[in-house]
N, C-alpha and C positions, 0 to 999 in steps of 0.2 A: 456160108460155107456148106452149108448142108444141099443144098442144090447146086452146087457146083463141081461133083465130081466128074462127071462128062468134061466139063471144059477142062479144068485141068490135067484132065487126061492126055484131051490133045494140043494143049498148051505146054505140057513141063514133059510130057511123050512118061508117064509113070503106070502104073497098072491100078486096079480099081482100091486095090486093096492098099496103096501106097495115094490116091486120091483121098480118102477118109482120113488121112493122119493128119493132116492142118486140124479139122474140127476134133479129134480126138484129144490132141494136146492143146487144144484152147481148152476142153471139158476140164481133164485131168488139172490145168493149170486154175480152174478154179477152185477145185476142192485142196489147191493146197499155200494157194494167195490166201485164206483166213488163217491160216496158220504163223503165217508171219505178219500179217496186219494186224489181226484179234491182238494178241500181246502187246502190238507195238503201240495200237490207239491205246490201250490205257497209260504210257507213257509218258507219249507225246500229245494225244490227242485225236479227237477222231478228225478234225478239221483238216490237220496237215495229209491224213491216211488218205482225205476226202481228194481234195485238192492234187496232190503228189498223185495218185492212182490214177483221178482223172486224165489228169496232161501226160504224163508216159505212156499211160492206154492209149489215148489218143494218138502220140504219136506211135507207139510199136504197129498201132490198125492202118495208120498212112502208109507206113512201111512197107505191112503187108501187103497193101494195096495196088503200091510203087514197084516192089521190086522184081524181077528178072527170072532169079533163082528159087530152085521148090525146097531146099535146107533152108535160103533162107526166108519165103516164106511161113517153111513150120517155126522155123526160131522165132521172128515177129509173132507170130502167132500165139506159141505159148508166153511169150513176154508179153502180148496183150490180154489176154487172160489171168495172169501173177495178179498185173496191176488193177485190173477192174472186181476181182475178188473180195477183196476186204472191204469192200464200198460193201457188198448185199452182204458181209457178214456182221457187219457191224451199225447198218444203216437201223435195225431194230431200234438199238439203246437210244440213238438221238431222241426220240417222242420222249422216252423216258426222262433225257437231260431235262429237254425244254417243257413241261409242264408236270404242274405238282400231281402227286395221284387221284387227287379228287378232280382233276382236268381231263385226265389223262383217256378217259374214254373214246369221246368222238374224235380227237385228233388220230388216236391208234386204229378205231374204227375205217378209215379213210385212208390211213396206212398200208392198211391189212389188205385191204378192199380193191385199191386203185390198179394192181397188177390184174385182178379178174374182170374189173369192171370196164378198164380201160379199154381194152380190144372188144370189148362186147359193144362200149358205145359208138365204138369207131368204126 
């Protein structure tokens, strides 16, 4: 979305400043998806937050992707940001679940690591 606001300019006929709002309310919608996932993985679990997040994400992004109108692109839009939120806020603890502290080094190293390293190797 960040290089898109040209097109949707002269797709949805909206002004520059009304271009930016998709990716604004994707932004905003992440900083307040851990708000409601943080609490609710301790709950439930981070599994379900995992899973659940994934597949609505997925579809509010098809959505976006599919639909016609520029309200309701921003609506999919910040609904798929809600939902992929609590996945990076809460993706931290998993290492911590799954290995004892004395493991806990190289797995979190590689953790930590793979968002910088990733794009550098690619």
């Amino acid at each position: 979305m960040s290089a898109a606001p040209a097109q949707l300019k002269v797709e949805f006929g909206v002004t520059t400043t009304q271009a930016i709002l998709p990716l604004s309310l994707y932004v905003f919608a992440l900083a307040l998806g851990p708000v409601v996932g943080g609490p609710l993985s301790e709950t439930v679990g981070r599994l379900p937050i995992y899973i659940g997040g994934l597949v609505l994400g997925t579809l509010f992004t098809l959505g976006a992707g599919l639909t016609h109108s520029f309200a309701g692109l921003n609506i999919l839009r910040f609904l798929a940001g809600f939902c992929f939120a609590p996945s990076l806020a809460i993706a931290t603890g998993s290492p911590n679940e799954m290995y004892r502290p004395v493991e806990r080094g190289i797995p979190s190293t590689f953790f930590i690591l793979t968002p910088f390293l990733g794009p550098g190797i690619a």
